[in-house]
C-alpha positions in Angstrom: 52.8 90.7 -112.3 54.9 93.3 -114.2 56.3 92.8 -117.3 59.8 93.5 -116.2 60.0 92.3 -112.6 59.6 88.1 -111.8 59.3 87.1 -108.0 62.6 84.7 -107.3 60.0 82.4 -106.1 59.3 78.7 -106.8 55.6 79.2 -106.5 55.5 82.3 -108.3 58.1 81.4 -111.0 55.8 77.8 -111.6 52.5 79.8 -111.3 53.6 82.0 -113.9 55.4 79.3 -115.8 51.8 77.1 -115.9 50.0 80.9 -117.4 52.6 81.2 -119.9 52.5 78.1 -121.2 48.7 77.0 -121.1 48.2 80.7 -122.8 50.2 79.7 -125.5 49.6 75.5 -125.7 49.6 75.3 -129.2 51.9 77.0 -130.6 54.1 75.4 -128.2 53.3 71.5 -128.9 53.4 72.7 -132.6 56.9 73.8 -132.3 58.2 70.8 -130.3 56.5 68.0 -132.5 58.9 67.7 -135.0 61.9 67.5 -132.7 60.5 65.4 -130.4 58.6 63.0 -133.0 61.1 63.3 -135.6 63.9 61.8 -133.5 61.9 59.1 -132.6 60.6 58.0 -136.0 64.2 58.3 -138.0 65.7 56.4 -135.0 62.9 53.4 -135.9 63.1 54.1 -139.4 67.0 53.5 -139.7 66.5 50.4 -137.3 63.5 49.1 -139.0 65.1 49.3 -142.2 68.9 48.3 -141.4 67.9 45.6 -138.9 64.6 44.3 -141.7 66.6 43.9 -144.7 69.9 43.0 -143.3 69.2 39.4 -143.3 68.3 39.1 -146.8 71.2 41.3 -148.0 73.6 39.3 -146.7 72.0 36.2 -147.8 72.1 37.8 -151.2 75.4 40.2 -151.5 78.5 37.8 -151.7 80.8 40.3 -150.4 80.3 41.1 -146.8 82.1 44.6 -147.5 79.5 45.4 -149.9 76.3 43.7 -148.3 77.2 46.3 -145.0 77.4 49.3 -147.0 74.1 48.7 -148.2 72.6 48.3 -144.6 74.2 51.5 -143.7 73.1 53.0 -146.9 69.6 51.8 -145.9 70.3 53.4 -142.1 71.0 56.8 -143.5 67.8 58.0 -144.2 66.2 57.6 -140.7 69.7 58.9 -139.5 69.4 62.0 -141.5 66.2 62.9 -139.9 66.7 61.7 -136.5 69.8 63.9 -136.8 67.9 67.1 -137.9 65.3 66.7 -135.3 68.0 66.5 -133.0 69.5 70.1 -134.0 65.7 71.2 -133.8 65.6 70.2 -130.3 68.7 71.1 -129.1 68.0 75.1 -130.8 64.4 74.6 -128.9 66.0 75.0 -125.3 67.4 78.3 -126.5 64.3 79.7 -128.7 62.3 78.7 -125.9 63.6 80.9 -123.8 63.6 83.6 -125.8 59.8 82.9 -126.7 59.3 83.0 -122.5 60.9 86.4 -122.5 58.4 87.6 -125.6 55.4 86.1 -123.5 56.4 88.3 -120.8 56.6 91.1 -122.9 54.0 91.5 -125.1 51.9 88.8 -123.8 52.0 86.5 -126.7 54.2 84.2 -128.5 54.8 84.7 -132.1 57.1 85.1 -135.3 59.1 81.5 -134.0 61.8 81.4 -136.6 63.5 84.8 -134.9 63.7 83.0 -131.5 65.0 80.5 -133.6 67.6 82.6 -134.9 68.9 83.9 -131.3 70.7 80.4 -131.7 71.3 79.8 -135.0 73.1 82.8 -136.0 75.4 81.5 -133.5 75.7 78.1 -135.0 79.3 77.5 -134.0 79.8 78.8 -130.4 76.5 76.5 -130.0 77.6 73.7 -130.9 80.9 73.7 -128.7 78.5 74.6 -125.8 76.7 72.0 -126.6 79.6 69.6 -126.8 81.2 71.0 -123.7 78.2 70.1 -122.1 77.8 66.8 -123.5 81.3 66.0 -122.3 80.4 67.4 -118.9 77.2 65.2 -118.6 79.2 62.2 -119.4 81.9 62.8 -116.9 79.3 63.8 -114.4 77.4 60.2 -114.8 80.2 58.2 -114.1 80.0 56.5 -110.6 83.1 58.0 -109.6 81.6 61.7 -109.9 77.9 61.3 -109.6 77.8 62.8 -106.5 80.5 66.0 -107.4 78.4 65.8 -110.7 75.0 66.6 -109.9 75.6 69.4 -107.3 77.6 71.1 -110.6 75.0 70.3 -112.6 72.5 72.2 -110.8 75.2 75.3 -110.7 75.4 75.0 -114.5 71.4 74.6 -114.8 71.2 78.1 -116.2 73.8 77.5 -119.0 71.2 77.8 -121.8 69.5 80.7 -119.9 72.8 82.9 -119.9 73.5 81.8 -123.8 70.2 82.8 -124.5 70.2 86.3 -122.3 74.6 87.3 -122.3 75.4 86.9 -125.9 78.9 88.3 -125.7 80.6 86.0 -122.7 82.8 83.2 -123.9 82.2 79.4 -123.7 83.8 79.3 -120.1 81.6 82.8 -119.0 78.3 81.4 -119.4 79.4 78.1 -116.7 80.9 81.0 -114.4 77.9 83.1 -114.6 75.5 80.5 -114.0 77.5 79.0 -111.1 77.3 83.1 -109.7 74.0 83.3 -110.4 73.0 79.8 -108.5 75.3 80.5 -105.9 73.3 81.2 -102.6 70.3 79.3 -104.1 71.1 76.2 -105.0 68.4 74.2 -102.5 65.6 76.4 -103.9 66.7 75.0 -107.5 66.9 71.8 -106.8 63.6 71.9 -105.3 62.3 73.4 -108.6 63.9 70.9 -110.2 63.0 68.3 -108.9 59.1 69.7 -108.8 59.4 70.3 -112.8 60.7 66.7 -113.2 58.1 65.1 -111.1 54.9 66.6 -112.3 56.1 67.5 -115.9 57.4 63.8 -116.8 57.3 61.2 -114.5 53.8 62.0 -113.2 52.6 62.0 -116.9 54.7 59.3 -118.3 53.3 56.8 -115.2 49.6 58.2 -115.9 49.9 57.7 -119.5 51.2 54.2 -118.9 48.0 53.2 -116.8 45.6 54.7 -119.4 47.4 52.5 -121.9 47.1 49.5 -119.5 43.7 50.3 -118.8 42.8 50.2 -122.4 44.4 47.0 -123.6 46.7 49.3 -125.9 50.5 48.6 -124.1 49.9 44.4 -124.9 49.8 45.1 -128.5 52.1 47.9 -128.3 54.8 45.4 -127.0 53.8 43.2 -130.0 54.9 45.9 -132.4 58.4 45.7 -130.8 58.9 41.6 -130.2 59.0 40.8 -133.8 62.7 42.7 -133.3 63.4 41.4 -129.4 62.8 37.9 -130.3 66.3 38.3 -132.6 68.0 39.3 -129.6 70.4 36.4 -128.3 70.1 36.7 -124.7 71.5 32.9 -123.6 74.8 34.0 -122.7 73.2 37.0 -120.7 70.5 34.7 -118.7 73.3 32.4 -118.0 75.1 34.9 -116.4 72.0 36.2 -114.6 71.6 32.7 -113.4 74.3 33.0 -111.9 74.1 35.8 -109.9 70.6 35.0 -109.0 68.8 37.8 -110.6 65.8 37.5 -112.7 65.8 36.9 -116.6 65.8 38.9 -119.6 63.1 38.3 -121.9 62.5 39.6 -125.5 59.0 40.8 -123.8 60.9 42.3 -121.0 63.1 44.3 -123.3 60.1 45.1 -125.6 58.5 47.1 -122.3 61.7 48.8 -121.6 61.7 50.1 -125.6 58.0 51.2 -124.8 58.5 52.8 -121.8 61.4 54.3 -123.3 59.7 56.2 -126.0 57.3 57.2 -124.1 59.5 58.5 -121.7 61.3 60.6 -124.5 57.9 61.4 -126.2 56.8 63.4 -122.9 59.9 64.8 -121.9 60.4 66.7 -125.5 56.8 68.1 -125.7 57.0 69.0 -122.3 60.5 71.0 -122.6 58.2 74.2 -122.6 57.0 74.5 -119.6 60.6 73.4 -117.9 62.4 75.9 -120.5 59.8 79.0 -119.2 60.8 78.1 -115.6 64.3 78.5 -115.9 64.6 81.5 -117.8 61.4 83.1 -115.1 64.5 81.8 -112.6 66.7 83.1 -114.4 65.5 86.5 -114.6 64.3 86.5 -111.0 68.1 85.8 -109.5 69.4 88.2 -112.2 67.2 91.1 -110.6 68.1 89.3 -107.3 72.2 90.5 -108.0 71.8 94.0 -109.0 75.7 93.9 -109.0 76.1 91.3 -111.4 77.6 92.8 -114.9 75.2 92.0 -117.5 71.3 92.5 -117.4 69.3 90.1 -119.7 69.0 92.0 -123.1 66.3 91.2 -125.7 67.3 88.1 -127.6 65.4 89.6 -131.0 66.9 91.7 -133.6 66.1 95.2 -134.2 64.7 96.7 -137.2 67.6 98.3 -138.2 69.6 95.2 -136.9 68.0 93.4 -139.5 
């Protein structure tokens, strides 16, 4: 395939998404460990050591004022990592797309912190993207505009693409020219979405769930977690459940759904990769698809003489 021109295919854009990616394995799951991991471990951390202690502080600090500072003094470090690893992740599903359009390029991915820096040295337009988009999400999850909400969604699936490709639109510009470049295809997209959810987390979060079964390893995994569940007063919440004839909730119960959870989260980071090289392949296929459209993608790393 030519360096320049990507078929508007799903097949095409997946079969070259799956070379891309298995080409350059490493230095992807490298790049997405500490995001993905480091979330996950200063979320425990902060719990483990807020939740752990908290007992004993209180039993020990007269003043209640006092005795909750020092739990949230003990939260904060496990907050301040889980919150960096968060602003890795969130600058992954732009540098990601730049690394895709490097790949196509010159075969290869390499020097990472100058993808890095196609979102970075936009910290603050970012961010209110990102918030926008956050607000969006949360609007679009409410049962009132679920349905409304997800056909939008899958106009503004691009979002990060455009950001990423159209540096000089405005916040409101990159929705529009996402929604323009969707327009006409939306089915096709949501069958590549739905084909990238599938195989690239549910498949492998089920699979990985059976291996752990299969080895005896999700029983004591669950154990790890009870010592914390079993805290959890759930009387009031059984009676109700009682009630309404539906089955209980059991410190066990919840324990699986914390598992399954993290697992869940675990291979949906280190799998944003192969989803982020799809989209921007998707991307750039519609974009040659709508010669008309203003703006061409433009290469997302600085110049010599730029630098």
């Amino acid at each position: 395939m030519s360096k320049e021109i990507v078929k508007n295919n799903i097949f095409s854009v997946l079969a070259e998404g799956i070379k891309i990616y298995v080409s350059n394995i490493d230095k992807f799951i490298i790049y997405m460990l500490f995001p993905v991991f480091g979330q996950i471990f200063g979320i425990l951390l902060s719990f483990g050591l807020s939740l752990g202690f908290a007992q004993k502080v209180f039993e020990k600090v007269e003043n209640p004022l006092h005795a909750l500072i020092i739990v949230l003094l003990l939260a904060m470090p496990g907050l301040l990592i889980f919150a960096k690893a968060f602003w890795e992740y969130m600058i992954a599903y732009i540098a990601l797309n730049s690394m895709t359009q490097g790949a196509l390029t010159t075969g290869k991915v390499y020097d990472i912190p100058s993808h890095k820096e196609v979102a970075t040295r936009r910290t603050i337009k970012y961010i209110a993207l990102i918030v926008i988009i956050g607000c969006l999400s949360s609007i679009a999850t409410s049962i009132f505009f679920i349905i409304p909400g997800f056909i939008l969604w899958i106009y503004f699936i691009l979002v990060y693409q455009v950001f990423t490709f159209e540096q000089d639109l405005k916040i409101q510009e990159y929705f529009k020219r996402s929604f323009l470049l969707i327009k006409g295809s939306w089915f096709r997209t949501f069958i590549l979405l739905a084909i990238l959810a599938f195989f690239s987390i549910f498949i492998i979060t089920v699979g990985t769930t059976v291996i752990f079964d299969y080895l005896n390893l999700s029983e004591k995994i669950y154990s790890c977690f009870t010592m914390y569940t079993n805290t959890i007063p759930l009387d009031l919440t059984n009676k109700i459940l009682v009630y309404l004839k539906m089955p209980l909730v059991t410190p066990h119960l919840i324990a699986q759904a914390i598992w399954f959870t993290i697992l869940f989260t675990i291979i949906a980071g280190l799998t944003l990769p192969i989803r982020s090289i799809c989209w921007t392949l998707w991307y750039m296929g519609l974009v040659q698809k709508q010669p008309t459209t203003p703006k061409r993608y433009k290469s997302t790393k600085r110049t010599k003489e730029e630098q």
